[in-house]
C-alpha positions, 0 to 999 in steps of 0.5 A, a space after each residue: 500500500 501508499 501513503 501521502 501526507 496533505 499539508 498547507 502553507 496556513 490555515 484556509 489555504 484549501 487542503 480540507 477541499 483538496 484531501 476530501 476530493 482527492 480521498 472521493 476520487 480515488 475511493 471510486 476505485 480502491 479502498 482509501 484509508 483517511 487520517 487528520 492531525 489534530 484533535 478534530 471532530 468536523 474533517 473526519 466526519 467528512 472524509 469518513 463519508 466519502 471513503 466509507 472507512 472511519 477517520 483516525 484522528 493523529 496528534 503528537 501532542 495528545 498522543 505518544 510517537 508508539 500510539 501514533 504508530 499503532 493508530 495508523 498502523 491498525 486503522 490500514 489494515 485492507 486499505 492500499 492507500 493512507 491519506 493524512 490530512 494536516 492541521 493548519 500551517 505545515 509547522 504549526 504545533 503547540 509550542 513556538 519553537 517545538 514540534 509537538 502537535 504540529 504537522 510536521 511531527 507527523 509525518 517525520 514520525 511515520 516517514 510521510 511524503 508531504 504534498 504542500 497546498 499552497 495558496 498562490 494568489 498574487 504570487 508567482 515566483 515568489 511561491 517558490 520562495 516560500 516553498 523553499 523557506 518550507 524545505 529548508 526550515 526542516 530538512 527531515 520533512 519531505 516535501 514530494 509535490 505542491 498544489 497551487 490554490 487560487 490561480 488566476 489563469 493559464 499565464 500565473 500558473 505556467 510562470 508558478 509552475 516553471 518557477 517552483 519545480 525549476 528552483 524547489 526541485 519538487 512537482 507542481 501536481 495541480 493548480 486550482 483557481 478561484 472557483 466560487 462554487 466550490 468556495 460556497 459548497 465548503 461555505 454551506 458545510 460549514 462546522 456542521 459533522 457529517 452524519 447520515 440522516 436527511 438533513 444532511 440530504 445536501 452533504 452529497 451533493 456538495 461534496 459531488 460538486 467539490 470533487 468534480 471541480 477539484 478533480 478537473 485540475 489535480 489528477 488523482 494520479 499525481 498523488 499516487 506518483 509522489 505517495 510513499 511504499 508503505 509496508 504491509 501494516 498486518 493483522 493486528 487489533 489497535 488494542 487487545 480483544 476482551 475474551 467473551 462477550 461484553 459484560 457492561 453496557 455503556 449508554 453513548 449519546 449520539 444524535 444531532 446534539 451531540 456526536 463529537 466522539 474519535 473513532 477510537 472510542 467503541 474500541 476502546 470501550 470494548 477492549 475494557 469489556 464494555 458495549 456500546 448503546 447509542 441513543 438520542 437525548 433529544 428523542 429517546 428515552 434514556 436505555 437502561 444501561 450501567 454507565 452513560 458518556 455524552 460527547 461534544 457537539 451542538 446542545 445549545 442549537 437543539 436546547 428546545 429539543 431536549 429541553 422537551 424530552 424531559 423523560 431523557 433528563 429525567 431519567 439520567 437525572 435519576 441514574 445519577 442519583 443512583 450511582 451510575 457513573 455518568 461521564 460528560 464533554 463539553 457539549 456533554 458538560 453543558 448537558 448536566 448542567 441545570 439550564 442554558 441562557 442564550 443571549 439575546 441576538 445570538 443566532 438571531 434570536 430577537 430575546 434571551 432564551 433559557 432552557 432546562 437541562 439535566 440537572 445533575 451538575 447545579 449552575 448554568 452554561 451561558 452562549 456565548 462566551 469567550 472563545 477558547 481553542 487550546 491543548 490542555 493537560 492536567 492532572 486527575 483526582 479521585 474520587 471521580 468516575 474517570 480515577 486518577 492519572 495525568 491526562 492531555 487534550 484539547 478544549 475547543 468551546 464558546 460557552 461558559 459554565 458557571 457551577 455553585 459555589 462549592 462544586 467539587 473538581 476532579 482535574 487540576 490543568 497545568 495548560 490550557 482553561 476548565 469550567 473554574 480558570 485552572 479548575 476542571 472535572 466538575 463531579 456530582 456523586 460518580 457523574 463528571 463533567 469537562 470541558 477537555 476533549 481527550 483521546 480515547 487511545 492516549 487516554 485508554 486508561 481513564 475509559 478503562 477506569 470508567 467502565 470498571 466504576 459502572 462494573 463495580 456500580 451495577 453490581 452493588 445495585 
């Protein structure tokens, strides 16, 4: 099998397009294999609809160099080619002057060819300097190829092309111009995660448009001549199956409001002995299960819709109270909480609007809030259901939450913002509430955890 890394030179520089249409393209005719750097929830949802085989999310901040491997090794079993997509710039990371969480980290770590997507606008000679300011700042990445984005005309790309493959020694494999169409396909999928459902009757179509406009300027054929031999990654598990059959059912909430969950998840889940039962807090009751995880995602777009399946709220209200250990992130968090105030002009509503919530963590989330976009680390503490252990991840919200005086926290962040400044792990009895986003693989320990608390409560219930 091959694999190939697609990187940009910045952030909206178009690679998210470019890997999408060239992961569709070549999905038509062989089993294509997608992974995203970074703590992302949007982009493999996209790539993971258009290959049919779930996205792996890679980080070297998050995730250990031998997680990385495992992850990607695991993930192309039957695949023949990988296609990483990159996070922002090239060599943007966590640190200024370090590699971790960037790119670049990346691709050295698993030995990836790197296809540069570098906007050209008003530029031409000059994209060659700015290609070899990207080889020479570290040489141990490999760049094998460029995508020239937002070129004017046969004229700017023939003068780009002959000057960066005449002073970089690299191939031009594409040149895409402006295309409005295109701009406004990506533009209406927005920060919208795939899901299959009809309200995403229009994905398709969109995605179609995207393919055909990108595949029209960058042959799927370029891609493959610059994408490395890989060696054959085996039959391997990611992780160790649990011998029998499950023996804790773990309720997952997965519906519009919330579905920001790693590929990774049900996997781990299982390897702990645990199987997995989806259900939708804004239409279903709440499945009677041994433990409950609500993931990231949009409970403030649907908050009338669960504020009105109070049998859901009611009855994780309920377990709570019970003991059932219950664990929530970020959209999860707002979920326990007693309301959410949305403000007035937010999403153009004409007045404030306040809605009940499950009531397990006392206090309110309030929309919108500062924006924090930001790794965390920190440190767990028990007792809580997740146990006790340092832990690395990622907060990405524009909400805020304020809890009661005396609410008790169960991580400590030595990066990054929580619910209370450096305070995070809101716990009510054996329920959690976070604002950090951690990876199932780099945090395996704590899930497993997780699953051996709703062991241990269902069998003293």
């Amino acid at each position: 099998m091959k694999g190939v890394l697609i990187s940009g030179d910045r952030s909206g520089c178009g690679k998210t397009s470019v890997t999408l249409a060239l992961s569709a393209l070549l999905a038509r005719d062989r089993v294509v294999q997608t992974f995203k750097v970074g703590m992302d929830y949007i982009d493999p949802s996209y790539l993971t609809a258009v290959t049919g085989r779930p996205c792996r999310n890679l980080d070297a901040f998050v995730l250990s160099p031998e997680e990385n491997r495992e992850i990607f090794r695991a993930a192309n079993r039957g695949a023949g080619i990988a296609i990483v997509e990159g996070v922002r710039g090239l060599y943007e990371g966590a640190e200024a002057i370090g590699d971790a969480g960037s790119t670049a980290e990346i691709a050295k770590l698993l030995d990836l060819p790197v296809v540069l997507v570098v906007n050209a606008r008003s530029v031409t000679r000059s994209a060659a300097a700015l290609i070899r300011g990207f080889q020479a700042f570290d040489p141990a990445v490999r760049i094998a190829g460029v995508i020239l984005n937002n070129v004017s005309g046969p004229s700017h790309r023939e003068k780009a092309t002959r000057a960066i493959e005449h002073f970089c020694r690299v191939p031009v494999l594409g040149a895409v111009p402006p295309l409005e169409e295109m701009q406004l396909a990506m533009r209406h999928l927005g920060l919208v995660p795939f899901r299959e459902g009809s309200e995403m009757a229009g994905f398709r179509e969109r995605v179609g448009l995207v393919t055909r406009l990108i595949g029209e300027y960058v042959p799927p054929r370029e891609l493959l001549a610059v994408a490395r031999e890989l060696p054959e990654p085996g039959d391997a598990p990611l992780l160790p199956e649990r011998d029998g059959s499950p023996d804790v059912q773990i309720g997952l909430a997965h519906d519009e409001a919330f579905n920001f969950y790693y590929a990774d998840l049900e996997e781990v889940l299982a390897s702990a002995g645990a199987g997995v039962v989806r259900f939708s807090p804004c239409h279903d009751r709440l499945p009677d299960a041994d433990g409950y995880i609500l993931g990231g995602g949009y409970p403030e777009i649907h908050a009338a819709r669960l504020e009105e399946n109070g049998a859901c709220r009611e009855g994780l209200r309920e377990a709570a109270r019970n003991g059932v250990p219950v664990y929530g992130e970020c959209g999860g968090l707002i979920y326990l909480t007693d309301r959410i105030r949305l403000a007035a002009g937010w999403r153009g509503a004409p007045e404030e609007g306040v809605f009940d919530l499950a009531g397990i963590l006392p206090g309110e989330a309030r929309m919108p809030a500062r924006r924090v976009v930001t790794y965390v680390q920190g440190e767990a503490f028990d007792p809580s259901p997740m146990g006790a252990g340092s832990f690395k991840g990622h907060s990405f919200h524009y909400s805020g939450v304020e809890l009661e005086p005396g609410t008790r926290y169960a991580y400590t962040l030595v990066r990054g913002v929580g619910i209370d400044g450096m305070r995070d792990g809101a716990v009510a009895g054996n329920t959690l509430g976070t604002y950090c986003h951690v990876h199932p693989v780099g945090s395996r320990r704590m899930f497993g955890t997780f699953v051996e608390r709703c062991r241990a409560a269902r069998n003293r219930a």
